[in-house]
N, C-alpha and C positions, 0 to 999 in steps of 0.2 A: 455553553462554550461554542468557539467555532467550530464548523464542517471542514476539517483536511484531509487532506491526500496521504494515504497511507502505504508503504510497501512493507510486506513482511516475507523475511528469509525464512524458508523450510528447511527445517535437518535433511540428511541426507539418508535417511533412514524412514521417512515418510512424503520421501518423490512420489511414492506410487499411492498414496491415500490424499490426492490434492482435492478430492469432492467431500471428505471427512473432514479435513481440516478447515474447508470452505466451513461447513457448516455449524465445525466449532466456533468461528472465527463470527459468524453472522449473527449466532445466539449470544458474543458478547456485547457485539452495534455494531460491525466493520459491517457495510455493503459493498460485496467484491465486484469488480468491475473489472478486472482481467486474469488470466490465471497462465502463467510460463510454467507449465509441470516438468517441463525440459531440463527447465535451469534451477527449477525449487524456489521460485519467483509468485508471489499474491499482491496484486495492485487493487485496493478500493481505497473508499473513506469512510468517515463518519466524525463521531464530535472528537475534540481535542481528549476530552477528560477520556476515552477509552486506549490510547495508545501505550500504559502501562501495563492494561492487563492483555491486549495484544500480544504485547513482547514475552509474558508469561504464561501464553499459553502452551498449551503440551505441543509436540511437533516443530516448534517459532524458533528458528536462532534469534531473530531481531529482530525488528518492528521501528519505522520510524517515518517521520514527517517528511512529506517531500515538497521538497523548493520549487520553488516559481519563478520564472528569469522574466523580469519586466525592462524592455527596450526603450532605449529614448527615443523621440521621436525623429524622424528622418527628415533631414534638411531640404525646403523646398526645395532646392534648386537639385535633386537628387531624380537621374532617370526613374522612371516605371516601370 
């Protein structure tokens, strides 16, 4: 499967365990790439087929794919 971008939401009852959950989260593929323990916020990725059991793990309100905004390309005649 593909490599996506994953965010998963933290309960609010394990803000203060964000390097526990890193590690749950890494033993099941996600490789985290950012961590908001502020907000209860985990930004990484990994393959598509792990985003279910993400969302199920202990600590996770959600879990889910993040989008990608692809621009059209800008009109030559378009300042620099």
């Amino acid at each position: 499967m593909a490599d996506i971008a994953i965010k998963v939401i933290i309960r609010a009852d394990q803000m203060g365990q964000t390097e526990v959950l890193c590690k749950r989260l890494s033993d099941i593929g996600l490789h985290v790439d950012t961590t908001m323990p502020e907000i209860g916020v985990i930004f990484g990725h990994g393959d598509a087929g792990i985003l279910a059991d993400v969302a199920k793990a202990e600590g996770v309100i959600s879990a889910e794919a993040e989008g990608g905004v692809v621009l059209a390309p800008m009109p030559k005649d378009t300042p620099k």
